[in-house]
N, C-alpha and C positions, 0 to 999 in steps of 0.2 A: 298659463291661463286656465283655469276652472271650466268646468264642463256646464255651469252654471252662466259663467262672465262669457265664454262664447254664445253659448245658447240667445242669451238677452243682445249681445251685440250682431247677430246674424238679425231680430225681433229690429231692432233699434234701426238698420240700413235696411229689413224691409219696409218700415214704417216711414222710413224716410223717402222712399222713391212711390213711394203711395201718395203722399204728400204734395211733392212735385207733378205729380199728375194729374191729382187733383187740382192743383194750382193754377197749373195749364188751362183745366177744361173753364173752369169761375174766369180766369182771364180774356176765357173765348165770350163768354155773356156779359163782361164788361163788370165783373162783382168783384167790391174795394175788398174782400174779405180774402181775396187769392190771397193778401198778401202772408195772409196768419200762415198758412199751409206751404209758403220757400224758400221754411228752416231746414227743407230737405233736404238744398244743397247746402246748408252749413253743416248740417250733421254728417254728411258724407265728407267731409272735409277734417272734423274731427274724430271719424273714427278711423280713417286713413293716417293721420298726422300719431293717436292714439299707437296703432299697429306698430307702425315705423316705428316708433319709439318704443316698442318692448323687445325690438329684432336689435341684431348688431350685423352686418352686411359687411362682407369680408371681401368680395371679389365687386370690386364695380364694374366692369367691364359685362360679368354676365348677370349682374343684377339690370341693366340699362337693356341689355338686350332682349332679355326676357320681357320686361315691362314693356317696351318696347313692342312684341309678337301680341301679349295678353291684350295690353288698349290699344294701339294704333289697326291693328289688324281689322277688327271687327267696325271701329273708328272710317277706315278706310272703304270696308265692304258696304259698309249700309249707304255710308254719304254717298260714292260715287257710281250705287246702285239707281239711288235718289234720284242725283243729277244727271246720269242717263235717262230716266224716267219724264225728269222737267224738262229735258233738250226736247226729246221725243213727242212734248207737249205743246211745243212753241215757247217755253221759259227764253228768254233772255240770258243764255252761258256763254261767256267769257273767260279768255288765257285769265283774269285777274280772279275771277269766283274759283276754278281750277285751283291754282296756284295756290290761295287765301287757304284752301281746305287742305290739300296734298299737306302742306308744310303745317297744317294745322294753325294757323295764325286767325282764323278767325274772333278769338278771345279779346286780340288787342284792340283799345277803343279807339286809337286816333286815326287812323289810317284801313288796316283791313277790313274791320267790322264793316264797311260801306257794302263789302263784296258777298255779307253775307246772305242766306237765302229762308225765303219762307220755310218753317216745318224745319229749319235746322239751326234755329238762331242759340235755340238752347246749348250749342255745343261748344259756345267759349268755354267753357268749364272746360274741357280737354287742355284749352291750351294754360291755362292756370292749373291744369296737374300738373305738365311737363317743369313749370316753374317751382313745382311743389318737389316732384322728384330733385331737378336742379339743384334743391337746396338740401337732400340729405344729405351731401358728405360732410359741410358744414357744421349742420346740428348732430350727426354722428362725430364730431370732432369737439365740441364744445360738449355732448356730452360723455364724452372720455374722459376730459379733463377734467372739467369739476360740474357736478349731475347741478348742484343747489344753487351755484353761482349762475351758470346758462340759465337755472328756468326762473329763478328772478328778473334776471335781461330779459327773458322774453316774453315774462309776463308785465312789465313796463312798458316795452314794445304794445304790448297789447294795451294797456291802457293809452296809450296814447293814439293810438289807430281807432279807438271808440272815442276820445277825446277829438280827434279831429279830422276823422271820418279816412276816406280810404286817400289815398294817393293816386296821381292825375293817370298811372300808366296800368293798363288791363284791369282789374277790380284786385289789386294786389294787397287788398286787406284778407281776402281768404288764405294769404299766405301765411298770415301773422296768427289765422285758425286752426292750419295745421300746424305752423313750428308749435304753438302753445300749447297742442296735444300731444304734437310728439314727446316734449320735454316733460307731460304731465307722465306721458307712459313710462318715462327712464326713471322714473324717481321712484324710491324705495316709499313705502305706502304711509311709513308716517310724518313722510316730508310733503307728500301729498295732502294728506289732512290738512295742513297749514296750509295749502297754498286753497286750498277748497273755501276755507272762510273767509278769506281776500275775496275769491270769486264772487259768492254768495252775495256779501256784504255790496261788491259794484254791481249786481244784476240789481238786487232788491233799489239801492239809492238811483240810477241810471233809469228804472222803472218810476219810481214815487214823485222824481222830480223831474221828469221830461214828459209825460204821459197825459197830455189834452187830444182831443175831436180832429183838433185839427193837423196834429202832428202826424195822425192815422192817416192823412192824405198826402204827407212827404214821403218819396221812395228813399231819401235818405235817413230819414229815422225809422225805417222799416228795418233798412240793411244796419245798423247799429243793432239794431233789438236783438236780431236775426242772427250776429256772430254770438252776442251775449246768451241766446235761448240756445242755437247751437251746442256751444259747450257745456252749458248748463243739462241738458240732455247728457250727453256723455256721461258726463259725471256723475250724475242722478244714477242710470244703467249700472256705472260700474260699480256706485257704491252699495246698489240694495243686493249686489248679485250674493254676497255672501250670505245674504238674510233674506231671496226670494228661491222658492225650490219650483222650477217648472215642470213637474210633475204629471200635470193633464196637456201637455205640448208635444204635438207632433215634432220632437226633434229633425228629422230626415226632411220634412215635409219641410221646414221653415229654412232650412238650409239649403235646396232645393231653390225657392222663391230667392232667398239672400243672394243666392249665385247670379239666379236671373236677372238681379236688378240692373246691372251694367247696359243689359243687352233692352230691357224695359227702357230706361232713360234716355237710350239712342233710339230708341223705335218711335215713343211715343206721339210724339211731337208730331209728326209732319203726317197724322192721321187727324190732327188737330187743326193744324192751319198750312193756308198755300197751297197749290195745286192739286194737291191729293188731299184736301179733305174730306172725311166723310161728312162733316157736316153739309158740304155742298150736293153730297149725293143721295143722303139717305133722309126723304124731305119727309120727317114723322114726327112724334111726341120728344120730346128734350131725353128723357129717361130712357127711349129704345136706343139714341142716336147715342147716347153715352156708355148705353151697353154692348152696343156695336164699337166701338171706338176701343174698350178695354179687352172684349175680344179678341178683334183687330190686332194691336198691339200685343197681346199676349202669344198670338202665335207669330208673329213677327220677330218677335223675343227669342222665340223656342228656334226658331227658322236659322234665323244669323248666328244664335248659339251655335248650333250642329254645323253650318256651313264653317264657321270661324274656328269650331276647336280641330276638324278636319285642317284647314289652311294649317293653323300653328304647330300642328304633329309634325307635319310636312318640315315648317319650316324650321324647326326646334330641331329635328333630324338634319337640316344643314348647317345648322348655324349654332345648334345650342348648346 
């Protein structure tokens, strides 16, 4: 990868967890417009699916384990930091909120999602990584085999998950976001060209002919838009990198923020809504209470970083 194509993709996940937090706050005022701004969890989905697919992963055993220390670690410190926090509040915690979180099943919609908790609802998305991980040896297996046949498969797969929307189990169309990026990353770049004008061609017609007033107020044509803007993003990134020079960019600086975003995405929320708002505490003008809030969260971020990469030295030193 290019010191160019990193650079914009470090730009592209911080842009995207900006996004998401923005989303957050517009959802706290009740404004239809959050929804433009919660392609930030599709883009984080394809530039994870993207990564994967330029890696070949030789040991599963300590690839699992690793992933494993990196997200459940910090996953585990903040949540059950939190819900210490809420018990100690009077929250209503239960063995089933416990449990729902420890195992990370919060994600699924028939059953745990009941258990989930103000200020952390945001964090199905973990459990749709684990599914995401789940599924590389697969897509490491099909693209061993033959790179052009798998990413055709899985770019039908993809058409037809925009065709008829996700399927009834966790929101497992984000899955069909990463295998599609993973496959786009294994391909040699002039099989990717071709596959970029298929893309292209379904954003633009999926936009021209589904796109009335009123469709802006279905959360299900939100989420269609939102894997197609997704990967459209990626793409766009990867393809100007050969022909953008970022020159006047604080490289260190942007890589620095990119890192943080993990620990951003787990903080922010729950300074947002449910028992630790600050909106309930800090009774002032909209713009101080949202400056406060990104504050907030940004050292919160910095906090569980350090606490978390401490834990995982530790635990990389017995296990790793």
């Amino acid at each position: 990868m290019s010191e160019s194509e990193s650079l914009l993709i470090h730009l592209l996940r911080t842009v995207a967890v900006v996004c998401i937090v923005v989303c957050h706050l517009l959802q706290f005022y009740h404004n239809i417009w959050c929804q433009i701004f919660n392609i930030g969890v599709q883009v984080f989905w394809a530039i994870s699916g993207y990564l994967y697919g330029k890696k070949t992963i030789d040991n599963w055993g300590v690839f699992y384990k690793r992933r494993l220390i990196k997200i459940y670690v910090p996953f585990i410190v903040w949540t059950f930091g939190v819900i210490l926090v809420y018990y100690f509040k009077g929250v209503d915690i239960g063995i089933n909120h416990v449990c729902t979180y420890l195992f990370s099943l919060q994600g699924e919609t028939h059953f745990f999602s009941r258990y989930g908790l103000k200020g952390l609802g945001h964090l199905w998305f973990l459990t749709g990584l684990w599914f995401c991980y789940l599924s590389l040896p697969l897509l490491q297996c099909l693209k061993n085999k033959n790179k052009l046949y798998s990413s055709w498969v899985l770019f039908f797969l993809f058409l037809t998950i925009l065709i008829y929307g996700s399927v009834p189990f966790l929101s497992s169309y984000y899955l069909w976001i990463f295998a599609f990026s993973y496959i786009y990353g294994a391909l040699p770049k002039g099989d990717r060209r071709r596959m970029i004008k298929n893309v292209v061609y379904l954003i633009a017609s999926f936009f021209v002919f589904t796109t009335t007033w009123e469709h802006l107020k279905e959360p299900n044509y939100w989420r269609l838009h939102h894997i197609s803007i997704g990967i459209a993003l990626l793409l766009l990134t990867l393809n100007i990198s050969d022909f953008v020079k970022l020159k006047n960019l604080d490289g260190q600086f942007l890589i620095k923020i990119s890192n943080l975003s993990y620990f951003i995405y787990l903080t922010h929320m729950v300074w947002i809504y449910g028992p630790l708002s600050l909106f309930e505490y800090v009774n002032t003008d909209s713009f101080f209470v949202i400056s406060v809030v990104v504050i907030v969260t940004l050292l919160s971020a910095f906090i569980l970083k350090f606490i978390t990469e401490l834990v995982s030295q530790e635990l990389l030193k017995l296990f790793g």
